[in-house]
C-alpha positions as a Markdown table, in Angstrom:
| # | Residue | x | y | z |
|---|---|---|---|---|
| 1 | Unk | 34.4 | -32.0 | 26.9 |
| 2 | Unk | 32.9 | -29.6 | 24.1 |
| 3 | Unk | 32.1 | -26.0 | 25.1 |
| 4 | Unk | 28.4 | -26.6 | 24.1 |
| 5 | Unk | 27.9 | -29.4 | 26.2 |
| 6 | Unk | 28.2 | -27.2 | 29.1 |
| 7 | Unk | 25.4 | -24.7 | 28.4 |
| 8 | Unk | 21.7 | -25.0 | 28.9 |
| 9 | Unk | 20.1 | -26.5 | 25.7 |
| 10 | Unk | 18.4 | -23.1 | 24.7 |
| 11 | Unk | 21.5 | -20.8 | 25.2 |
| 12 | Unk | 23.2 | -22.7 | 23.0 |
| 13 | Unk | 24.6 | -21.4 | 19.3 |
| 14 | Unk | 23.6 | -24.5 | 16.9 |
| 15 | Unk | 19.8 | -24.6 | 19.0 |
| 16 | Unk | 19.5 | -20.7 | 18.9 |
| 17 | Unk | 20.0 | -20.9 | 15.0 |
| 18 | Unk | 17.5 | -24.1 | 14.4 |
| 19 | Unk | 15.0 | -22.1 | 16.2 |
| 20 | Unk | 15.1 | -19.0 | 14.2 |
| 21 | Unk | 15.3 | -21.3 | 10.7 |
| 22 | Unk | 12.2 | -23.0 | 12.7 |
| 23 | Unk | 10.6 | -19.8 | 13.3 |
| 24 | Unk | 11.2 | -18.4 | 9.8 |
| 25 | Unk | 9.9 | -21.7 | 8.1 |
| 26 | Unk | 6.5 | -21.5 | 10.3 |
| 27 | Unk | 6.1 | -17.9 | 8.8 |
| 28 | Unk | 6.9 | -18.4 | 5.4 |
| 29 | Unk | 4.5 | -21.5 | 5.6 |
| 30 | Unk | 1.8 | -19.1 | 7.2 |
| 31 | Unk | 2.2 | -16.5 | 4.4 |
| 32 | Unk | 2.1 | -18.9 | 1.6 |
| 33 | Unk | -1.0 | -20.5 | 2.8 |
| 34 | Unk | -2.7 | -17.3 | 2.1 |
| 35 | Unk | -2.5 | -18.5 | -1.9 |
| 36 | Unk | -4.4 | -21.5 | -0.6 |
| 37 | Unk | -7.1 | -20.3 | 1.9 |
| 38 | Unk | -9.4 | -17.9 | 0.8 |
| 39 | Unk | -10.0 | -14.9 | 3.3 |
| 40 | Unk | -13.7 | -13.9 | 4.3 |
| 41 | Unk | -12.3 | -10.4 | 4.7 |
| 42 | Unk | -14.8 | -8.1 | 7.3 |
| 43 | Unk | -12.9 | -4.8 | 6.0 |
| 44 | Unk | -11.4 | -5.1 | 3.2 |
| 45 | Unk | -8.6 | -4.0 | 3.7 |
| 46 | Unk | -7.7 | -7.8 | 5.9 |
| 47 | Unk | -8.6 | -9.4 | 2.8 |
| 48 | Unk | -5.2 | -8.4 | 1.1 |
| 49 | Unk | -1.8 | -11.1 | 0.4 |
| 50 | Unk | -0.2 | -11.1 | 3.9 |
| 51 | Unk | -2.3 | -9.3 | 6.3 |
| 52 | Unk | -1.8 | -11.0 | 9.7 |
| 53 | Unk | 1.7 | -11.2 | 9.2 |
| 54 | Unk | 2.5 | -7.3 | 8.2 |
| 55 | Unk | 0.1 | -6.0 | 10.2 |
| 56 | Unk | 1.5 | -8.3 | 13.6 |
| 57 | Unk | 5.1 | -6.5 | 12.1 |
| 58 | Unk | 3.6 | -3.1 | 12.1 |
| 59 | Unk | 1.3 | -3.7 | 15.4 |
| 60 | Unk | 4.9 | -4.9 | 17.1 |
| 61 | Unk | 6.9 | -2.2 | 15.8 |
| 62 | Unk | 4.2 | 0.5 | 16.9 |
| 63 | Unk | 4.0 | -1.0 | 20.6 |
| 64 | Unk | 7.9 | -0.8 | 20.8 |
| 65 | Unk | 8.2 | 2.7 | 19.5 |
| 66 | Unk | 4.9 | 3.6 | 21.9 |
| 67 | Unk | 7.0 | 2.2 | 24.8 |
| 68 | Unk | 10.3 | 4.2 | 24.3 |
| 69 | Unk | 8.1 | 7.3 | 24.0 |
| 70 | Unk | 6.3 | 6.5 | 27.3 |
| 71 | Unk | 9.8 | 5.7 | 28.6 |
| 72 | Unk | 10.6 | 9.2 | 28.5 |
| 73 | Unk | 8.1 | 10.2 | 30.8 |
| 74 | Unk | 8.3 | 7.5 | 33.4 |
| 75 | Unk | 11.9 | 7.0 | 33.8 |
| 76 | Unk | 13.7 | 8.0 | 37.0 |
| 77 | Unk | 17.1 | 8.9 | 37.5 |
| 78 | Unk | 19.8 | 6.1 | 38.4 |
| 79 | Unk | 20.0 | 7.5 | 41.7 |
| 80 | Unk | 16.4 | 7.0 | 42.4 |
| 81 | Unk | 16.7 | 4.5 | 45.3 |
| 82 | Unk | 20.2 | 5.6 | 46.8 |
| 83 | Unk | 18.3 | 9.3 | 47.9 |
């Protein structure tokens, strides 16, 4: 028996890599439809090449750094539920 054959279909190498070339093809398709669709921009500024998809990036990257910083505040120490 293969070694794949024994693990769950989504922990597997070969389907964890066609889903991120999946993943990365949906986005590049969603960023080059921006040259095709014209934007009714309410700002401006989400008028410009790309907008959802950097500002999702930035959005994502800001709500991860957010909650390490609130991390910091609300963590307790590894002993918490032994005192």
């Amino acid at each position: 028996m293969n070694e794949n054959s024994e693990l769950h279909w989504l922990v597997r190498p070969s389907t964890i890599k066609l889903l991120w070339r999946v993943g990365f093809g949906i986005l590049a398709i969603l960023v080059l439809a921006d040259f095709v669709i014209h934007p009714h921009a309410a700002f401006g500024i989400d008028g410009s090449f790309g907008f959802y998809s950097w500002y999702g990036l930035l959005t994502c990257l800001a709500m991860i750094l957010f909650s390490k910083f609130l991390a910091l505040f609300l963590k307790r120490k590894d002993t918490y539920y032994d005192d």
